[in-house]
HTML snippet that shows the backbone in 3Dmol.js (N, CA, C, O; Angstrom):
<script src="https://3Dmol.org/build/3Dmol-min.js"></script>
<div id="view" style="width:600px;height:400px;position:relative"></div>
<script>
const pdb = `
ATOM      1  N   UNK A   1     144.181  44.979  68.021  1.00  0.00           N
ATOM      2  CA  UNK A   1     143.427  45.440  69.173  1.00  0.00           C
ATOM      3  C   UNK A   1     142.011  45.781  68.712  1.00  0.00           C
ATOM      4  O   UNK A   1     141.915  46.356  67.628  1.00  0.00           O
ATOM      5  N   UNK A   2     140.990  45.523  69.342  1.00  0.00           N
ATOM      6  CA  UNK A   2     139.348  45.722  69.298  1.00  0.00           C
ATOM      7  C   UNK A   2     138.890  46.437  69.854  1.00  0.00           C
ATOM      8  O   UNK A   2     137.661  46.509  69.856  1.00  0.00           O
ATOM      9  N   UNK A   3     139.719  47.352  70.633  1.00  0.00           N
ATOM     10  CA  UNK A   3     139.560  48.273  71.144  1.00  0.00           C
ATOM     11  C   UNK A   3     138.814  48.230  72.682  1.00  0.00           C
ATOM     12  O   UNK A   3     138.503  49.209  73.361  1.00  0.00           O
ATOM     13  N   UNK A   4     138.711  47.441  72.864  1.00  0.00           N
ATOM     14  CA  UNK A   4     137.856  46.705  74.492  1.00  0.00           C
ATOM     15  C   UNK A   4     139.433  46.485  75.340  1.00  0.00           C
ATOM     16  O   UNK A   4     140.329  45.709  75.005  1.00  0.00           O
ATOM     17  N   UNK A   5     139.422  47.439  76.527  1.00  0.00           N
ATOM     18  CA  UNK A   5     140.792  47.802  77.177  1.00  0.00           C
ATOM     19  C   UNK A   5     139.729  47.186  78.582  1.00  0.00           C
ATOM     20  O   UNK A   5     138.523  47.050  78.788  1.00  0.00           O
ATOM     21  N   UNK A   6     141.144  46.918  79.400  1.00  0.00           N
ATOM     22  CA  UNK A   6     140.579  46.550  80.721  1.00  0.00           C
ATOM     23  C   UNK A   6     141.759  47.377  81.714  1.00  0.00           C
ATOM     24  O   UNK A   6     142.987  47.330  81.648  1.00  0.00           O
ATOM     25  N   UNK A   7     140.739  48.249  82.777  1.00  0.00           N
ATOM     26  CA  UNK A   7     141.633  49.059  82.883  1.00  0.00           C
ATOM     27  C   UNK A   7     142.095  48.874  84.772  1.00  0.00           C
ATOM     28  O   UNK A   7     141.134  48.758  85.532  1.00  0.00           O
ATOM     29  N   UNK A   8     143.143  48.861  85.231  1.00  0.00           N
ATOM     30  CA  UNK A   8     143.175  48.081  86.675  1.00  0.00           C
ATOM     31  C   UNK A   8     144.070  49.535  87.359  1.00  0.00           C
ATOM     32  O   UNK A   8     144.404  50.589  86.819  1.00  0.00           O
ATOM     33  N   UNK A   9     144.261  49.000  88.818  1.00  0.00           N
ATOM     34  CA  UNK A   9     145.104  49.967  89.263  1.00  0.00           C
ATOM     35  C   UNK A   9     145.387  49.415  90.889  1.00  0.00           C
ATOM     36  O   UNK A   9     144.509  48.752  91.442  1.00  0.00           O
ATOM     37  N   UNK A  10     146.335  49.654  91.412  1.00  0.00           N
ATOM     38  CA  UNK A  10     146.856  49.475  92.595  1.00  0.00           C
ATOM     39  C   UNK A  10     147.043  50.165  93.828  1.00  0.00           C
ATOM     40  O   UNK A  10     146.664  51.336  93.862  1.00  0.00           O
ATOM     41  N   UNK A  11     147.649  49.574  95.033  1.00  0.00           N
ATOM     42  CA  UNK A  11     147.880  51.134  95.803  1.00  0.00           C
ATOM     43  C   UNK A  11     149.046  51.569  95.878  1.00  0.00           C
ATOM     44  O   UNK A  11     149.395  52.245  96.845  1.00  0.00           O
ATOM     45  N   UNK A  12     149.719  51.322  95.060  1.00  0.00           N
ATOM     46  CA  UNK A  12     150.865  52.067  94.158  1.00  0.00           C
ATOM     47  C   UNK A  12     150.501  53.896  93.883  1.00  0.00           C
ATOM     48  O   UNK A  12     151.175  54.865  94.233  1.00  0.00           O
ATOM     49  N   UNK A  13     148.846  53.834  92.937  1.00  0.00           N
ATOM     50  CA  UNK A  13     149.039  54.679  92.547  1.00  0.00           C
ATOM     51  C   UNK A  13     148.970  54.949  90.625  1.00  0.00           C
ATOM     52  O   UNK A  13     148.552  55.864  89.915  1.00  0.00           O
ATOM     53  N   UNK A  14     149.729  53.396  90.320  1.00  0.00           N
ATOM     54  CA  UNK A  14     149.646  53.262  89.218  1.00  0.00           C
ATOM     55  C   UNK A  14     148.400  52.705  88.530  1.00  0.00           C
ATOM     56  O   UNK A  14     147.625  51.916  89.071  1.00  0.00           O
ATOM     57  N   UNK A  15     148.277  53.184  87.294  1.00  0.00           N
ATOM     58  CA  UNK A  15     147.003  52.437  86.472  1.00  0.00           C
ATOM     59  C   UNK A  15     147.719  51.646  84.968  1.00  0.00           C
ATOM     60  O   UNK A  15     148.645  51.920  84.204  1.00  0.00           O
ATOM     61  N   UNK A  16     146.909  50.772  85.061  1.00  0.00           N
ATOM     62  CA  UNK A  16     147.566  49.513  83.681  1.00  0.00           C
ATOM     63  C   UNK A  16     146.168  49.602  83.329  1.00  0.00           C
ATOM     64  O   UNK A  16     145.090  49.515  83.916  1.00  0.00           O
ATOM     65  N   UNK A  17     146.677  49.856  81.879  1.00  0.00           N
ATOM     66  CA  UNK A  17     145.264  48.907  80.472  1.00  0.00           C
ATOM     67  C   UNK A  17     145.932  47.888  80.029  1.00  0.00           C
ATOM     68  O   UNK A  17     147.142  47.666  80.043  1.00  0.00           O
ATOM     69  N   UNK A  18     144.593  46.966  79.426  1.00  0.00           N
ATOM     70  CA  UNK A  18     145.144  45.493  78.875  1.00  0.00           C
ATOM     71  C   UNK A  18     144.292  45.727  77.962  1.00  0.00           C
ATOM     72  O   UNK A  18     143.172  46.237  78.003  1.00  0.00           O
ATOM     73  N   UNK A  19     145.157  45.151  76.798  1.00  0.00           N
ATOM     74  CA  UNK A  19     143.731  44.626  75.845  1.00  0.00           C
ATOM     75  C   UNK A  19     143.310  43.157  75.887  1.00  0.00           C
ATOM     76  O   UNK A  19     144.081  42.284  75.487  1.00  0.00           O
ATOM     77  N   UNK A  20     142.365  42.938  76.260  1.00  0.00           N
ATOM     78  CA  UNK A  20     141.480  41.794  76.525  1.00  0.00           C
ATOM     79  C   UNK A  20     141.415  40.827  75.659  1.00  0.00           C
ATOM     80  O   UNK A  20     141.158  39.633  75.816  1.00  0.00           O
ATOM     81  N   UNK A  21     141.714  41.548  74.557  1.00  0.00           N
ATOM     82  CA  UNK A  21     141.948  40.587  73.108  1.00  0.00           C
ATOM     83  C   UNK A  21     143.053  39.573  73.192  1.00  0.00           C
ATOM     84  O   UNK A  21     143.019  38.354  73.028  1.00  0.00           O
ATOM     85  N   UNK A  22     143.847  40.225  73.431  1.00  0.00           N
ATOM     86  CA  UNK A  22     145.368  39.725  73.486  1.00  0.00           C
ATOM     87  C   UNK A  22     145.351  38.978  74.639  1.00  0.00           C
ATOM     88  O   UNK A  22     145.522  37.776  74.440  1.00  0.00           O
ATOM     89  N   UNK A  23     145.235  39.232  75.509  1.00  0.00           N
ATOM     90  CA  UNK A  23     145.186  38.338  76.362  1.00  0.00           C
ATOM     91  C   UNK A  23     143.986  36.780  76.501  1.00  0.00           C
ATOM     92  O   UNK A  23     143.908  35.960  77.416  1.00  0.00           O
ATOM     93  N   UNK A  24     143.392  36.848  75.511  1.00  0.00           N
ATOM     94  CA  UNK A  24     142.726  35.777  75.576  1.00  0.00           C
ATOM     95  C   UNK A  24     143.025  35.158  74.373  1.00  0.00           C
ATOM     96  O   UNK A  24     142.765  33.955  74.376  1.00  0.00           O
ATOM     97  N   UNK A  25     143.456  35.566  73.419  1.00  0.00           N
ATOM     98  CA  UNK A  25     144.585  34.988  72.410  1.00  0.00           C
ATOM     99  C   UNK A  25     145.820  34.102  72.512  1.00  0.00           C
ATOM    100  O   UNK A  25     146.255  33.224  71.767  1.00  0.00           O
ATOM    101  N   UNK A  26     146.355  34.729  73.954  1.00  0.00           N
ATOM    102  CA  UNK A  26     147.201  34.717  74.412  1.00  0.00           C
ATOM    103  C   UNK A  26     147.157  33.108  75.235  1.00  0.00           C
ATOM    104  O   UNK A  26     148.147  32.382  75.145  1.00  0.00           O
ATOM    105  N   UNK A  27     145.722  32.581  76.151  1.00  0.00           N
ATOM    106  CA  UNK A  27     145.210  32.177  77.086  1.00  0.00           C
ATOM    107  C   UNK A  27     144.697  30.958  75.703  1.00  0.00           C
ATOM    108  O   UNK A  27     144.132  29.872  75.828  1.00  0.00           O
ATOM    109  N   UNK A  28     145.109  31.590  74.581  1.00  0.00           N
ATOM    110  CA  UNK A  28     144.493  30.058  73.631  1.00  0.00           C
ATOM    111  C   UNK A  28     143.026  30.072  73.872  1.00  0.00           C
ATOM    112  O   UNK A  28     142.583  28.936  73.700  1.00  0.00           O
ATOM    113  N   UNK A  29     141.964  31.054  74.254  1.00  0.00           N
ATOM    114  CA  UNK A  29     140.601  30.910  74.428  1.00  0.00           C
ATOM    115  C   UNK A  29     139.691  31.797  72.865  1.00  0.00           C
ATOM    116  O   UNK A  29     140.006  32.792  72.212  1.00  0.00           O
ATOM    117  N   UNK A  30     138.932  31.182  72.805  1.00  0.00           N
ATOM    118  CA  UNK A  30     137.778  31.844  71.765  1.00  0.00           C
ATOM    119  C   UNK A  30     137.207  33.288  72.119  1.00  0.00           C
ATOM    120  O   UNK A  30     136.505  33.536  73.099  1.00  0.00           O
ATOM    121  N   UNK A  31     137.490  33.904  71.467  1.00  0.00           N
ATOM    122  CA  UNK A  31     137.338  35.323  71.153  1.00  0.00           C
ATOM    123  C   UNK A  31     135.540  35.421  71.952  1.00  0.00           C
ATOM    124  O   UNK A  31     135.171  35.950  73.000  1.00  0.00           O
ATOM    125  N   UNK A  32     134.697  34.575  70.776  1.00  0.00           N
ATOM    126  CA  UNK A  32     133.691  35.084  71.671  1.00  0.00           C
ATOM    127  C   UNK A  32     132.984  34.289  72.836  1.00  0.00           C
ATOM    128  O   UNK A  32     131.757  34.275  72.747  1.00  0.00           O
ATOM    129  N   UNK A  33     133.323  33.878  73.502  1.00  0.00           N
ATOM    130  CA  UNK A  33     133.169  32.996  74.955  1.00  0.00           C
ATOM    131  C   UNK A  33     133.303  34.472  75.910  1.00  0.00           C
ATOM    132  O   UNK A  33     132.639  34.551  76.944  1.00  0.00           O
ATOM    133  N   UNK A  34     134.194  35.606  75.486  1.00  0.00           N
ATOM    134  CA  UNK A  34     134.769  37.089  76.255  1.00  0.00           C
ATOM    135  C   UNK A  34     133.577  37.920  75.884  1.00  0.00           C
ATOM    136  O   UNK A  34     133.639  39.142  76.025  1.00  0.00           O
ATOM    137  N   UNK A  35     132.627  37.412  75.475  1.00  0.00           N
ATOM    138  CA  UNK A  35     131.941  38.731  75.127  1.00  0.00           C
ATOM    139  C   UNK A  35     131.379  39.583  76.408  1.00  0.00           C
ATOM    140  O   UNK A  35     131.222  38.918  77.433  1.00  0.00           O
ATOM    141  N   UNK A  36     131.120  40.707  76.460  1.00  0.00           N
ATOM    142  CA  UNK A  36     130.966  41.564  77.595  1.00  0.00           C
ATOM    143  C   UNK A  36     130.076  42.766  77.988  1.00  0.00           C
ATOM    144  O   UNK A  36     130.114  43.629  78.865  1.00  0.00           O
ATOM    145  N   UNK A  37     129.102  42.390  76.766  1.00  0.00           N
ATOM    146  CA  UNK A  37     128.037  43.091  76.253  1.00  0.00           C
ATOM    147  C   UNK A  37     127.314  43.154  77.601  1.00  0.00           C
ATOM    148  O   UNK A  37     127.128  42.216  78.376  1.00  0.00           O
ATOM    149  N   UNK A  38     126.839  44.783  77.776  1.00  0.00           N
ATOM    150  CA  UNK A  38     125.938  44.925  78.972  1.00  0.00           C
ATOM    151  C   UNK A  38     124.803  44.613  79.032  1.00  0.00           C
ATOM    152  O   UNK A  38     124.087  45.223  78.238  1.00  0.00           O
ATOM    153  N   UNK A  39     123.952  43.359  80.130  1.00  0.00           N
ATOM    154  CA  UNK A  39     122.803  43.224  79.876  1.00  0.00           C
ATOM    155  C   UNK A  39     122.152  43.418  81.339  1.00  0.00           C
ATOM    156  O   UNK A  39     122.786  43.512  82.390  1.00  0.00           O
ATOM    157  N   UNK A  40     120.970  43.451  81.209  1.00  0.00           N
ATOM    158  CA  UNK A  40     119.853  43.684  82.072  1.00  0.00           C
ATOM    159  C   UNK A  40     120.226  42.710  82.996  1.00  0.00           C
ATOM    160  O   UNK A  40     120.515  41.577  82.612  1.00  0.00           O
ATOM    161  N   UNK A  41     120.257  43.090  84.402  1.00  0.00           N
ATOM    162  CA  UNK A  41     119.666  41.932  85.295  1.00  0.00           C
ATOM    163  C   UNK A  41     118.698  41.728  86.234  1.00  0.00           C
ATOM    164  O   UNK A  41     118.385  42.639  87.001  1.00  0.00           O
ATOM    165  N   UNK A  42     118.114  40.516  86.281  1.00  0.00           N
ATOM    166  CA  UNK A  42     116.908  40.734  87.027  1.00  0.00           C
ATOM    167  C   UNK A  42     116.982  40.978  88.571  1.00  0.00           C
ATOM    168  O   UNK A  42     117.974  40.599  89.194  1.00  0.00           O
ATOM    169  N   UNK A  43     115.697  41.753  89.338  1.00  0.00           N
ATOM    170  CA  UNK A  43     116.037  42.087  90.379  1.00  0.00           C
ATOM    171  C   UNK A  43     115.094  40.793  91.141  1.00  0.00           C
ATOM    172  O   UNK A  43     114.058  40.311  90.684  1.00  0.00           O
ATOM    173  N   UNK A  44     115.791  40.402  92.435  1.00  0.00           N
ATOM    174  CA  UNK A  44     115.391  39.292  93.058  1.00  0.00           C
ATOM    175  C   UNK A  44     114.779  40.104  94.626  1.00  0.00           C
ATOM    176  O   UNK A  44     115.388  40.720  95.500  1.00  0.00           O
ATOM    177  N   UNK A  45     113.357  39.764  94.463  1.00  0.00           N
ATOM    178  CA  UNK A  45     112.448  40.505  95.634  1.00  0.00           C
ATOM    179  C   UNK A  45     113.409  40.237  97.337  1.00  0.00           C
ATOM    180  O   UNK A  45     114.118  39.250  97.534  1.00  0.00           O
ATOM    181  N   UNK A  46     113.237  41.105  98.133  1.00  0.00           N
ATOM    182  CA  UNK A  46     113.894  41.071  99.413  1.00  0.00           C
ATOM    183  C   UNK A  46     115.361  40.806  99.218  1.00  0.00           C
ATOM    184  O   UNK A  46     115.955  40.065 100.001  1.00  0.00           O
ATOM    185  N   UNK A  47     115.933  41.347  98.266  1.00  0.00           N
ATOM    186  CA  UNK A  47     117.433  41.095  98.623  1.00  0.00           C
ATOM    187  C   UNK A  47     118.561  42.534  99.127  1.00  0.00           C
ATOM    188  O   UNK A  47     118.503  43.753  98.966  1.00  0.00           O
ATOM    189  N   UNK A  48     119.198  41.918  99.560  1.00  0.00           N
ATOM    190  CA  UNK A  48     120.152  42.830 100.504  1.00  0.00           C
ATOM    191  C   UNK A  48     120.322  43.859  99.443  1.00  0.00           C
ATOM    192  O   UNK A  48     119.774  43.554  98.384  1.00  0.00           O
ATOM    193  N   UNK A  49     120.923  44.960  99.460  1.00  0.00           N
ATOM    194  CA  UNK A  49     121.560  45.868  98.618  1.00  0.00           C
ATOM    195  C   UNK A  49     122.668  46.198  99.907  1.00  0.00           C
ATOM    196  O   UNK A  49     122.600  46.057 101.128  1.00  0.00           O
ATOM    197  N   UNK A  50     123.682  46.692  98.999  1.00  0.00           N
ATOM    198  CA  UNK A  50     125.269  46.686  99.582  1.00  0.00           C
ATOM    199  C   UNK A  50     125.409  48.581  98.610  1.00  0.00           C
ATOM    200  O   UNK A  50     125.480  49.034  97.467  1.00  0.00           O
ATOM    201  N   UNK A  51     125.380  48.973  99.796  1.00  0.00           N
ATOM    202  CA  UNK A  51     125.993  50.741  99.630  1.00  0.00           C
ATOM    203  C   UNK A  51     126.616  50.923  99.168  1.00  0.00           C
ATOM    204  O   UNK A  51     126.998  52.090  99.077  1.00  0.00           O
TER     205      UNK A  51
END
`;
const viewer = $3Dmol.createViewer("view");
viewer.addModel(pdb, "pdb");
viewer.setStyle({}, {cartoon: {color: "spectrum"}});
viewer.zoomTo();
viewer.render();
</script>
């Protein structure tokens, strides 16, 4: 584990973590194709914003 959890929940009530690792291990995909590093995004003049 890499310590990068993905964390979900339902209207159950319940909450599940995944490790993201494993599951893309899992999915036979390349480790870093997942990367998830936070980046900047640009802002696009006159666009809607959602509350």
């Amino acid at each position: 584990m890499d310590g990068k959890l993905l964390v979900t929940g339902c209207d159950s009530s319940y909450i599940y973590t995944w490790d993201d690792s494993a599951i893309i291990k899992e999915a036979g995909l390349l480790l870093d194709i997942a990367d998830a590093t936070p980046r900047s995004v640009p802002k696009i003049k006159d666009a809607c914003q959602i509350p």
